[in-house]
C-alpha positions as CSV (number, residue, x, y, z in Angstrom):
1,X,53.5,143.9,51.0
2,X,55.3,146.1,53.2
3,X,56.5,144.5,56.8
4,X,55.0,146.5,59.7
5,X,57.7,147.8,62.4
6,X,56.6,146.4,65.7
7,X,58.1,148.1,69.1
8,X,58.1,146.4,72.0
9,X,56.4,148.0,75.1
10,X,56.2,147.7,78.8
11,X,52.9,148.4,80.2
12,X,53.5,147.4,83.6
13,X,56.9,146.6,85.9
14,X,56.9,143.6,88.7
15,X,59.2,144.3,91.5
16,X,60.8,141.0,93.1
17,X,62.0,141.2,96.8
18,X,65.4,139.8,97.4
19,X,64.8,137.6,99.6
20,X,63.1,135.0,97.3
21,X,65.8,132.8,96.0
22,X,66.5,132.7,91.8
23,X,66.7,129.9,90.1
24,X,69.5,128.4,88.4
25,X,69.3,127.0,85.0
26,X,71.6,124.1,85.0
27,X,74.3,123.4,82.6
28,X,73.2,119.9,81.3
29,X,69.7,118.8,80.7
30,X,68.3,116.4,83.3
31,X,70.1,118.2,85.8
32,X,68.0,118.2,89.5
33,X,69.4,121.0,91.7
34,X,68.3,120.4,95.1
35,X,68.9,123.3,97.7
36,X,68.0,123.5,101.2
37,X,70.0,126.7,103.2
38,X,69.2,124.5,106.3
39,X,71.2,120.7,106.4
40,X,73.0,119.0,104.0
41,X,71.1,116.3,101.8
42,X,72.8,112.7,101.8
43,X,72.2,111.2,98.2
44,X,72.3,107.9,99.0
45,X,70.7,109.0,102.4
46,X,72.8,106.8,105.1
47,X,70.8,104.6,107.2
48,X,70.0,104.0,111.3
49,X,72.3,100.6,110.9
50,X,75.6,101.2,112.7
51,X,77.5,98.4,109.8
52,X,76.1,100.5,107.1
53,X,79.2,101.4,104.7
54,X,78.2,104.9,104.9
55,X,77.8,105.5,108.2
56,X,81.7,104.5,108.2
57,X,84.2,106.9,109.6
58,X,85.8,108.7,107.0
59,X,89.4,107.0,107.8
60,X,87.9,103.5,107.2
61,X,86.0,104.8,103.7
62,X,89.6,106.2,102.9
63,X,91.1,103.0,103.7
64,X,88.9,101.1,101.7
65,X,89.7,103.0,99.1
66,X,93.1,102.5,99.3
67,X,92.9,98.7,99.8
68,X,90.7,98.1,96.5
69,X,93.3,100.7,94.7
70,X,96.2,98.3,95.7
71,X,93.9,95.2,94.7
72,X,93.5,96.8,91.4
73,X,97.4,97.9,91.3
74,X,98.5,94.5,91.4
75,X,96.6,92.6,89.8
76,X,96.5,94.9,87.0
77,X,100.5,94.8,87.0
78,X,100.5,91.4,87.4
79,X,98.5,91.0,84.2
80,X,99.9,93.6,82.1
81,X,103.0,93.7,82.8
82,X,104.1,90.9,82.0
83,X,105.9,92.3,78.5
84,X,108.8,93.5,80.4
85,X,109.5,90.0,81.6
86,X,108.9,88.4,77.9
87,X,112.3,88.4,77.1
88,X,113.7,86.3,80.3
89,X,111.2,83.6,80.0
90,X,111.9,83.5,76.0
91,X,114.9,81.4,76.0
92,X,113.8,79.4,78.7
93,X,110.5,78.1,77.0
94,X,112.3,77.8,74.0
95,X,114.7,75.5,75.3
96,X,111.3,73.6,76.3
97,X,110.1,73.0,72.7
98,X,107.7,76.3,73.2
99,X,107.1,78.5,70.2
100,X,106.6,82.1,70.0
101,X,103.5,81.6,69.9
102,X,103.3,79.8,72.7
103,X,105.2,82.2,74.3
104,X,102.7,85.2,73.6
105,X,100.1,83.2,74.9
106,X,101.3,84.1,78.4
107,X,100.1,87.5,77.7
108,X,97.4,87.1,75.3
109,X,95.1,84.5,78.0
110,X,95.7,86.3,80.8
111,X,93.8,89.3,79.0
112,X,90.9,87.4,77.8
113,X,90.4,85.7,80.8
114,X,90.1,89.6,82.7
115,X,86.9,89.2,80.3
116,X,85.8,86.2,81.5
117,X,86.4,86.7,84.9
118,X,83.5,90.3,84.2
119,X,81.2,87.7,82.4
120,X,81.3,85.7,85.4
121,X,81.8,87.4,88.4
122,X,79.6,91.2,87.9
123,X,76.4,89.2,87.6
124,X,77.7,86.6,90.8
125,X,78.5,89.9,92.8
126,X,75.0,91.3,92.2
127,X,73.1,88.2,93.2
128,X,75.3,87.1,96.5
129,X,77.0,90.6,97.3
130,X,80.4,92.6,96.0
131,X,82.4,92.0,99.5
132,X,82.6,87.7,99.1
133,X,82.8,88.2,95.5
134,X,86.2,90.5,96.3
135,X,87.6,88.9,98.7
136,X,87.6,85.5,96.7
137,X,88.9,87.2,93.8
138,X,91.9,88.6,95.9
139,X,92.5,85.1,97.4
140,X,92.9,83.7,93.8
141,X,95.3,86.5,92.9
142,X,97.4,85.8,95.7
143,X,97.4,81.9,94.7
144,X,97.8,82.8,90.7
145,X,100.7,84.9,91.5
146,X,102.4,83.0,94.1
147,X,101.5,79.8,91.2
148,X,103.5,81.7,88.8
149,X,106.3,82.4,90.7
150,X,107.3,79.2,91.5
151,X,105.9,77.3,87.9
152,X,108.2,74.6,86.3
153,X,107.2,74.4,83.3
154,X,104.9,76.4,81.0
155,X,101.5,74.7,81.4
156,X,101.4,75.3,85.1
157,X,102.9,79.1,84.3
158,X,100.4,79.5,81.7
159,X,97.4,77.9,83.7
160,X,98.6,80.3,86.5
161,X,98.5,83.4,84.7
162,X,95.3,82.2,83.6
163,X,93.9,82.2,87.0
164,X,96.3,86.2,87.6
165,X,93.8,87.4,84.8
166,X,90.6,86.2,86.1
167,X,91.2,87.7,89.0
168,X,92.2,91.2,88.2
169,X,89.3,91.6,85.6
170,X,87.5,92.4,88.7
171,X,89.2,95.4,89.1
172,X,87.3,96.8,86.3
173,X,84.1,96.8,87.0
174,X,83.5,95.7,90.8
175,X,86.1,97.8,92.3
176,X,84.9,100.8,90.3
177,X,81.3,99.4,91.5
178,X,82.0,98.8,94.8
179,X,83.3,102.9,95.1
180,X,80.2,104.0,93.4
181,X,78.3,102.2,96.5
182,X,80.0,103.2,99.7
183,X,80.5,106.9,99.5
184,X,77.9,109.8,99.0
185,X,77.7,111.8,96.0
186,X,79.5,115.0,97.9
187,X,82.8,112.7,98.5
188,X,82.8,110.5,95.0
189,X,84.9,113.1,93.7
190,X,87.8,113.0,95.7
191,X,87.3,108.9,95.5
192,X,87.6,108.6,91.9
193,X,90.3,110.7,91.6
194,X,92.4,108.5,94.4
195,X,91.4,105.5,92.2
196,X,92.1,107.8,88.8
């Protein structure tokens, strides 16, 4: 059987004014495109309330930025970097009857309890709020690492950087969180990239 040539024809031509707008196909599926050629669109829209975070002048959102970036900084540093310092407190805690692996435990606890300190504190942030939840967790930062400093022996060292890495595991998930909420989606960008 022989295959029939077909030829495409136009029987009739639309002409569209220029006025009307095209649309866009977007470049990932479930993409919404919302245009207006009037205002700008607030997504989250910002409420009458005065104390609402987004009604905030942009200096304060910036400074809030800035303040969880150096709560995240820190404790982060405090927690990680820790293996620098390894090799001053090794002869000291060895002197003491501490092992190696004793030793390593001063960096291995502090990093599971970031985990612990999620677990614990994401689902405590949702149900009484991110701000008391924060601020509690920077209070026990400040006490873990001024703990640490001046520890005597290494229980109260360990038990201190315990308390370092419970703390800054909320710098993983709240502070990250707690950007996500204040800003609208226009300035997000630049507020991720300041936290990077």
């Amino acid at each position: 059987m022989e295959k029939e040539k077909v030829t495409a024809v136009v029987d009739r031509y639309e002409h569209v004014d220029d006025d009307i707008v095209k649309v866009k196909k977007p470049g990932a599926m479930g993409t919404v495109t919302i245009s207006d050629t009037e205002d700008v669109i607030m997504v989250p829209t910002p409420s009458a309330d005065p104390r609402d975070p987004l009604n905030l002048p942009k200096w304060r959102k910036m400074l809030f930025i800035v303040l969880l970036s150096i709560f995240s900084s820190i404790g982060l540093a405090l927690v990680s970097g820790f293996g620098g310092l390894l090799g001053f407190y090794i002869p000291q805690y060895e002197a003491e009857g501490v092992g190696y692996n004793g030793i390593s435990r001063l960096m291995t606890f502090p990093t599971m309890f970031m985990g612990v300190g999620n677990l614990l504190c994401i689902p405590l942030a949702m149900a009484i709020g991110r701000r008391p939840v924060y601020l509690g967790s920077l209070v026990l930062l400040v006490a873990g690492g001024v703990l640490a400093a001046y520890a005597k022996d290494y229980n109260w060292h360990l038990g201190a950087r315990m308390l370092l890495g419970f703390s800054a595991g909320n710098s993983e998930a709240l502070v990250p969180m707690m950007i996500q909420a204040s800003p609208t989606k226009s300035d997000r960008p630049l507020e991720y990239e300041l936290v990077g």
